[in-house]
Each structure stands twice: as C-alpha cells, then as structure tokens.
MMTF fields as JSON, N, C-alpha, C and O atoms, coordinates in Angstrom:
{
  "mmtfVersion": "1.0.0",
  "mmtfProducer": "UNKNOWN",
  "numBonds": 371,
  "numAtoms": 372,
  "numGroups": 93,
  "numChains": 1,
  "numModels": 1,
  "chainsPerModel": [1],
  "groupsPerChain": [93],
  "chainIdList": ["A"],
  "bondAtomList": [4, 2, 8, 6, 12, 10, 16, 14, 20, 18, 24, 22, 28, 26, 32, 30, 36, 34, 40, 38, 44, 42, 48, 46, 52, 50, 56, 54, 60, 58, 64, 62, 68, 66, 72, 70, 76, 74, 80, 78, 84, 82, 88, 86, 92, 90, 96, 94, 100, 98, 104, 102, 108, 106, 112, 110, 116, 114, 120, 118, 124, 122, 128, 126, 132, 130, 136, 134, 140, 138, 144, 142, 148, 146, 152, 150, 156, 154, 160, 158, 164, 162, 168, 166, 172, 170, 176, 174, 180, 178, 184, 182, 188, 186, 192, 190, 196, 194, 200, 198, 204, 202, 208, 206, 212, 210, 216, 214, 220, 218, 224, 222, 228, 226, 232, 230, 236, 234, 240, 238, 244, 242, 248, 246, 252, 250, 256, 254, 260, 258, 264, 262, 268, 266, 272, 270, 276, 274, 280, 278, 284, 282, 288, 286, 292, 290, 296, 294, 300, 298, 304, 302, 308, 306, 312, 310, 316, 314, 320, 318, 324, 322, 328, 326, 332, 330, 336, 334, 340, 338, 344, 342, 348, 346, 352, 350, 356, 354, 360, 358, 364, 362, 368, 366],
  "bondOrderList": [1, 1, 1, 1, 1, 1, 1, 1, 1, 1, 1, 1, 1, 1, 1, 1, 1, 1, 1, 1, 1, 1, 1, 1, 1, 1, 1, 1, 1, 1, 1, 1, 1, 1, 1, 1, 1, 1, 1, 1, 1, 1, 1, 1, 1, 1, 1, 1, 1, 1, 1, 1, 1, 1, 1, 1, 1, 1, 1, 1, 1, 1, 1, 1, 1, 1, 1, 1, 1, 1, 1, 1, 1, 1, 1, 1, 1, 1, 1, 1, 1, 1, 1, 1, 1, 1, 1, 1, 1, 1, 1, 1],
  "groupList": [{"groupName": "UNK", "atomNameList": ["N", "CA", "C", "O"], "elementList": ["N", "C", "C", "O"], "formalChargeList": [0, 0, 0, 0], "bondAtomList": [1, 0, 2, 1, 3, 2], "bondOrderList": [1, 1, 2], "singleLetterCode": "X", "chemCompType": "L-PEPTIDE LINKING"}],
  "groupTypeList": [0, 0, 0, 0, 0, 0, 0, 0, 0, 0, 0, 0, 0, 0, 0, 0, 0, 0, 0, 0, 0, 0, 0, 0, 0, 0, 0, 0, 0, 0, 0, 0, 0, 0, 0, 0, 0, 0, 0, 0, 0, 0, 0, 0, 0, 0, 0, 0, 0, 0, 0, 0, 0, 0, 0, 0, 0, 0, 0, 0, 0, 0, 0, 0, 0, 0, 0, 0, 0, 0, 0, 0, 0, 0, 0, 0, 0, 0, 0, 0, 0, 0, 0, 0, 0, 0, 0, 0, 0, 0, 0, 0, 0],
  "groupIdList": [1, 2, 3, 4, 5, 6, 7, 8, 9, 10, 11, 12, 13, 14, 15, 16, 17, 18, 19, 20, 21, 22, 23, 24, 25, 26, 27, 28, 29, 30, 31, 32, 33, 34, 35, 36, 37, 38, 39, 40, 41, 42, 43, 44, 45, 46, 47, 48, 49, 50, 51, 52, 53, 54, 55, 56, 57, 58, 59, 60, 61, 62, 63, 64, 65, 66, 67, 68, 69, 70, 71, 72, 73, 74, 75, 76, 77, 78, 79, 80, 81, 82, 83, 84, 85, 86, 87, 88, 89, 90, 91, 92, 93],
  "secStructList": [7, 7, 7, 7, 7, 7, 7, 7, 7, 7, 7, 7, 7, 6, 6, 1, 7, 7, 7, 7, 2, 2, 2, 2, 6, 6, 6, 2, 2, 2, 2, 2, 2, 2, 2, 2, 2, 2, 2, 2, 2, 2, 2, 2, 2, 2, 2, 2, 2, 2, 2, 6, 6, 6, 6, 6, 2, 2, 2, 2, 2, 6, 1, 2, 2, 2, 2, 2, 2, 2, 2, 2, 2, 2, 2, 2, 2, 2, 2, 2, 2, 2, 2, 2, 2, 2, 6, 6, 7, 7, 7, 7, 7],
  "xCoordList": [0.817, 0.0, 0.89, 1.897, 0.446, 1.231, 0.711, -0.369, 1.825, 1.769, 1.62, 2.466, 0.429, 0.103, 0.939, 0.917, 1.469, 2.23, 1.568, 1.52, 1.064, 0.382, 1.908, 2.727, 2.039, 2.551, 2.518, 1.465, 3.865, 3.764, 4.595, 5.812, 3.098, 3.388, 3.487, 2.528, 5.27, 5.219, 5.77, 6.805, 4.928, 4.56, 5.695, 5.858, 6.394, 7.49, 8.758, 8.984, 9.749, 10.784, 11.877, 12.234, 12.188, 13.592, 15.04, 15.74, 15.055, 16.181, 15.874, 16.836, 14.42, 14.531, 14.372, 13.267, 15.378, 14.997, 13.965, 14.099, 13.244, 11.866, 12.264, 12.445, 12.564, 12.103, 10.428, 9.25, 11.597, 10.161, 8.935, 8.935, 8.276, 6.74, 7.334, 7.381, 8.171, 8.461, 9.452, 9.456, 10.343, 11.436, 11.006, 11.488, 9.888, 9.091, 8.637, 8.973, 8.018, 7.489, 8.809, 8.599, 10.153, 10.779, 11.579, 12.765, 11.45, 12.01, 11.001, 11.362, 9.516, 8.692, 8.696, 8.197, 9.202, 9.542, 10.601, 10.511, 11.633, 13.041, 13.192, 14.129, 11.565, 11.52, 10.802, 10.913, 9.974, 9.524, 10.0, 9.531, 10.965, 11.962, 13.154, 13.434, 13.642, 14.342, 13.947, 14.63, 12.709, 12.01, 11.541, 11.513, 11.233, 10.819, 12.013, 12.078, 13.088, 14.784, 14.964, 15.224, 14.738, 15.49, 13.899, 13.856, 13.235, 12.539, 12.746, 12.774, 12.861, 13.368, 14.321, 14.419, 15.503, 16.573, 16.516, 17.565, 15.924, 14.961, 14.894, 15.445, 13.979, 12.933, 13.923, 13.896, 15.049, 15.887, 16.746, 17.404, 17.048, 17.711, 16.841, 17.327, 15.603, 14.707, 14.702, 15.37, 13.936, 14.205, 15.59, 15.757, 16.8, 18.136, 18.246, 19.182, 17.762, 18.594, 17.287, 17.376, 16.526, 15.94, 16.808, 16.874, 17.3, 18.356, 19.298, 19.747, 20.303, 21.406, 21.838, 23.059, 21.452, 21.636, 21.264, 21.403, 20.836, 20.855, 21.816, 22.274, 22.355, 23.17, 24.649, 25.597, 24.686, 25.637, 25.845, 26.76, 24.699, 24.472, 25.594, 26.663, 24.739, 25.28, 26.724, 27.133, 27.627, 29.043, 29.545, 30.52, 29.163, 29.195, 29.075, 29.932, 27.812, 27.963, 28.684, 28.926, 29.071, 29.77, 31.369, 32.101, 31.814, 33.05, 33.885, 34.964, 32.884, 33.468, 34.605, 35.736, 33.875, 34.855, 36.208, 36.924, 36.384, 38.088, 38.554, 39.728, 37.473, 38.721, 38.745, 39.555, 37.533, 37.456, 37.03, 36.325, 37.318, 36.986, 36.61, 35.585, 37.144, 36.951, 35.119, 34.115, 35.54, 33.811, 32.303, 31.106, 32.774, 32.067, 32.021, 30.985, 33.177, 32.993, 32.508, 32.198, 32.677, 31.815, 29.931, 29.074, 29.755, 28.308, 27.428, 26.311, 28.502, 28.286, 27.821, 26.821, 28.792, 28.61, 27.784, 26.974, 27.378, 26.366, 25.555, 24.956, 24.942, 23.641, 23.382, 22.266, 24.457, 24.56, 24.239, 23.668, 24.619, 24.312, 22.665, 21.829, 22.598, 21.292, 20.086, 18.878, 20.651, 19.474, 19.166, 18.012, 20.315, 20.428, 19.579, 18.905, 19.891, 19.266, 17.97, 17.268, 17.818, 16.487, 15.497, 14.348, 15.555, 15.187, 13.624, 12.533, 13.877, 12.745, 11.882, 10.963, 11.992, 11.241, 9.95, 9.787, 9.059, 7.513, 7.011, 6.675, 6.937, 5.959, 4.672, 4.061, 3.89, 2.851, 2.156, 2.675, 0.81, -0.215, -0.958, -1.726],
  "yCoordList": [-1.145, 0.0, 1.247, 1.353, 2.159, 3.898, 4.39, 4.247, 5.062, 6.092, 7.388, 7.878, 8.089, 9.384, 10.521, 10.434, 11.275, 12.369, 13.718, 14.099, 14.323, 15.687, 16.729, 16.824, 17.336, 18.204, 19.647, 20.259, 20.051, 20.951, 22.038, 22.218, 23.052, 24.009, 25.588, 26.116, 26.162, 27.277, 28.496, 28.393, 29.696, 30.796, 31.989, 33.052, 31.358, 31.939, 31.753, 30.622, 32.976, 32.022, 32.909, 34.079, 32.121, 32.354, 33.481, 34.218, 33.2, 33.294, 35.136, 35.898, 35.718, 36.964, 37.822, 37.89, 38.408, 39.272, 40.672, 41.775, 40.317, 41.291, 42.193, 41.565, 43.7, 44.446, 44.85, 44.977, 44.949, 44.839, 45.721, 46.332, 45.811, 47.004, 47.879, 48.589, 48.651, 49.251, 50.201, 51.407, 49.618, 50.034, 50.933, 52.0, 50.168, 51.453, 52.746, 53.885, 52.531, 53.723, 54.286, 55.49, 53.995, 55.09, 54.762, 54.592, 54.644, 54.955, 56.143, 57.181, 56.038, 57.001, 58.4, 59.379, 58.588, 59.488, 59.752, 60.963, 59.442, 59.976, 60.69, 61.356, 60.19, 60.884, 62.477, 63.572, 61.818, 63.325, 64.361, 65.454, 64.358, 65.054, 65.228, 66.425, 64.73, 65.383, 66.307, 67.173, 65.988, 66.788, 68.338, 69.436, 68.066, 69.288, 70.145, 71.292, 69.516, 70.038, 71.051, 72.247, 70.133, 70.995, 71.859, 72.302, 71.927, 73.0, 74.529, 75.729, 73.703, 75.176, 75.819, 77.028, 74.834, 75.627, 75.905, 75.977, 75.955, 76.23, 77.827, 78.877, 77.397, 79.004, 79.815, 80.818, 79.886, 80.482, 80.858, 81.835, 80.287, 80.897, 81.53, 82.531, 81.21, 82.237, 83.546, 84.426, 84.011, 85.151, 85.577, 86.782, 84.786, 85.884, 86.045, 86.833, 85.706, 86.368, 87.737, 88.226, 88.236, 89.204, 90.502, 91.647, 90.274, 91.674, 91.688, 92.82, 90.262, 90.908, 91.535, 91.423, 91.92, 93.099, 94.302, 95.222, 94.569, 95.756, 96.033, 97.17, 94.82, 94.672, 94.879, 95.298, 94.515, 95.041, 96.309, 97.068, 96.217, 98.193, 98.995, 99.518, 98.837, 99.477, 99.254, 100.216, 98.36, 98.064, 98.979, 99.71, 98.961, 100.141, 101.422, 102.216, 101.457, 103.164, 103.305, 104.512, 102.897, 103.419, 102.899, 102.586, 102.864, 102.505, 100.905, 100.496, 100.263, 99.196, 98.129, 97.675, 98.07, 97.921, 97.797, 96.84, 99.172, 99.855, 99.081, 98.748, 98.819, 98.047, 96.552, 95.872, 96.322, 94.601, 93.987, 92.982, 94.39, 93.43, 91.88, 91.448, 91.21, 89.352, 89.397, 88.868, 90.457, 90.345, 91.114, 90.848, 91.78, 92.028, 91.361, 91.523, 90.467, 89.79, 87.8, 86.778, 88.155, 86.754, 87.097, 86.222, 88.23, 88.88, 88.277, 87.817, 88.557, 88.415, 86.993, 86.773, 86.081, 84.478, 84.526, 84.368, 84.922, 84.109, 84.449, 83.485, 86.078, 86.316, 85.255, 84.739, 84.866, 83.905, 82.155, 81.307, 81.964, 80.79, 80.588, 79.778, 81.67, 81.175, 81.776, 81.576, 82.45, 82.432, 81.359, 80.974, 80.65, 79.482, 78.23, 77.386, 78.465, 77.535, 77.387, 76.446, 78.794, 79.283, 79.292, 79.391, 79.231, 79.128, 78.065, 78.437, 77.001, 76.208, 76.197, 75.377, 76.766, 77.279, 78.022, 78.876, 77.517, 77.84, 78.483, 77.731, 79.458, 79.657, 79.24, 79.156, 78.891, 78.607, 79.818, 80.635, 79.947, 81.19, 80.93, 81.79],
  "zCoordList": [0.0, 0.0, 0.0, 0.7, -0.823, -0.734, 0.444, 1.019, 0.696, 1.633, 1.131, 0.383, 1.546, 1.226, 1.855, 3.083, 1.521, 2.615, 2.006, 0.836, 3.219, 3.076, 2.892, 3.806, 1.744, 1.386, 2.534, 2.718, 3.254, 3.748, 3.442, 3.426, 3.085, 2.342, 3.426, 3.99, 3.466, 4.278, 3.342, 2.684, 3.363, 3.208, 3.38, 2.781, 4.44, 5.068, 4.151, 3.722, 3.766, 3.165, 4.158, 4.02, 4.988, 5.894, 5.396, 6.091, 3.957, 3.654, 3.297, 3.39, 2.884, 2.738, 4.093, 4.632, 4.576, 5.626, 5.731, 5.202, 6.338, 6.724, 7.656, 8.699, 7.86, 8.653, 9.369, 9.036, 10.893, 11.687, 11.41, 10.341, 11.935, 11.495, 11.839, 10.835, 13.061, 13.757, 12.97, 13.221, 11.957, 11.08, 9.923, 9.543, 9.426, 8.23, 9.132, 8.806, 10.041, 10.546, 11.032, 11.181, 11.376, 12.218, 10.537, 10.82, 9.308, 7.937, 7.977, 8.531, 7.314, 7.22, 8.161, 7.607, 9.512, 10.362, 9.978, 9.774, 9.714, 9.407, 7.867, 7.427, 7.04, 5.843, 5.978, 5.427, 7.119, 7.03, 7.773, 7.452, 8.871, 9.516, 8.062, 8.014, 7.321, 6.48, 5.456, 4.909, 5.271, 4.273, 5.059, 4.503, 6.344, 6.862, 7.111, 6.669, 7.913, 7.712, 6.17, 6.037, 5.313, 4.04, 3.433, 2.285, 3.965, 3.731, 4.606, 4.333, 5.742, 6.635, 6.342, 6.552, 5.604, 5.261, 3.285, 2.645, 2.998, 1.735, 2.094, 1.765, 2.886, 3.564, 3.964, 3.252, 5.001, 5.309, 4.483, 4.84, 3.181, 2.27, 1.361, 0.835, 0.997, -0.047, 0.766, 0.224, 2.292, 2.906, 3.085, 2.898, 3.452, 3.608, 2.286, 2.151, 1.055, -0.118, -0.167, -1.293, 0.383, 0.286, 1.445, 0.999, 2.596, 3.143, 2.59, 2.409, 1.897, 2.228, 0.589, 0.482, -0.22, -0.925, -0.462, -1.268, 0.588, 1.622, 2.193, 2.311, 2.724, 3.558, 2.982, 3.647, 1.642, 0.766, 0.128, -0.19, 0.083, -0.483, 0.4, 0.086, 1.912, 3.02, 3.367, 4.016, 3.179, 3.231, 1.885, 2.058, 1.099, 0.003, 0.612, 0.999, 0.615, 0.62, 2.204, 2.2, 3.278, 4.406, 4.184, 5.124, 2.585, 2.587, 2.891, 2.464, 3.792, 4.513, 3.35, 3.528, 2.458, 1.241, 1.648, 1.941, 1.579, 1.425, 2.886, 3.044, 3.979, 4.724, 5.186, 5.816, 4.621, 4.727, 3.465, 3.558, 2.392, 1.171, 1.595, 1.068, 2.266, 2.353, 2.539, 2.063, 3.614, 4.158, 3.182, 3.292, 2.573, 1.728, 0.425, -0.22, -0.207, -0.762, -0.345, -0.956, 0.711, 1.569, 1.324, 1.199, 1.315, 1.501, -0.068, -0.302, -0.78, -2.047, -2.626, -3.309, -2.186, -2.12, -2.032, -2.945, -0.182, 0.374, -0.326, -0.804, -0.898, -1.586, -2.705, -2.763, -3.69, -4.518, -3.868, -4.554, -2.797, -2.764, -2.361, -2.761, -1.412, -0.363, -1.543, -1.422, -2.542, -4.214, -4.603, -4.791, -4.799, -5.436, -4.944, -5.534, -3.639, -2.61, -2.184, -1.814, -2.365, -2.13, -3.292, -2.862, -4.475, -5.62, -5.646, -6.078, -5.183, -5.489, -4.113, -4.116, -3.254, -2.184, -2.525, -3.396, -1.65, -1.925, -0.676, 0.239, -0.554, 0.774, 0.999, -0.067, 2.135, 1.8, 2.235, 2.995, 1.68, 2.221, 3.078, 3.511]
}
C-alpha cells in the first residue's frame, strides 16, 4: 500500500529578511523630519537672499569695502548661494 504524505506548504521564506513594522514607521519618520529640515533651510535661504543686498548696499555706501573686502565679498557668495538655494522654495499662504 502507498503512503500518502500531506505536502507541507510554508509561506514563510527564511532566507529573505523582513524588517520589523516598527522600522518602516521610524524609515517614514526619518523621511519626514528630512524633508521638513530641508525645507526650513529652503525658507531660510529664499528670505536671507531678500536683506542681504541691503546689507551690501550698506558696506558700500559706508566705505566698509576699502577696509574689509573678504567680508564684503563673503556677503556676495552668500547672496549667490542662499538664491540658489532658495530658488525652489515655496511659501505657503
């Protein structure tokens, strides 16, 4: 007589590693803390590129120029970078 053997069938395959439930959600938290991070600093560079061409003006017209060029040409950068940076920044209303 045959012997019947019930086929056992598992669902599970050992060999792919699963992160816990616990791991997406502190992935999904760590996405949205970076996203809120580089928006703030988004935002902080769309508003500083609005003084500091004031702020350059004014190193101009009080001369400061003639005795610290580095720093007035540091002013300059920064207006250039934090434009740059600031560029795809949205405020909301």
């Amino acid at each position: 007589m045959a012997e019947v053997r019930d086929p056992v069938m598992s669902t599970a395959d050992p060999s792919i590693p699963r992160l816990p439930a616990g791991a997406s959600n502190l992935q999904a938290l760590l996405a949205t803390v970076a996203e809120t991070l580089l928006s703030v600093f988004r935002g902080f560079a769309f508003w500083a590129t609005i003084p500091l061409p004031l702020v350059i003006a004014g190193t101009l017209a009080t001369n400061v120029v003639a005795t610290r060029p580095l720093l007035v040409g540091s002013l300059v950068v920064l207006n250039v970078v934090c434009a740059a940076l600031g560029h795809s920044y949205s405020p909301s209303v």
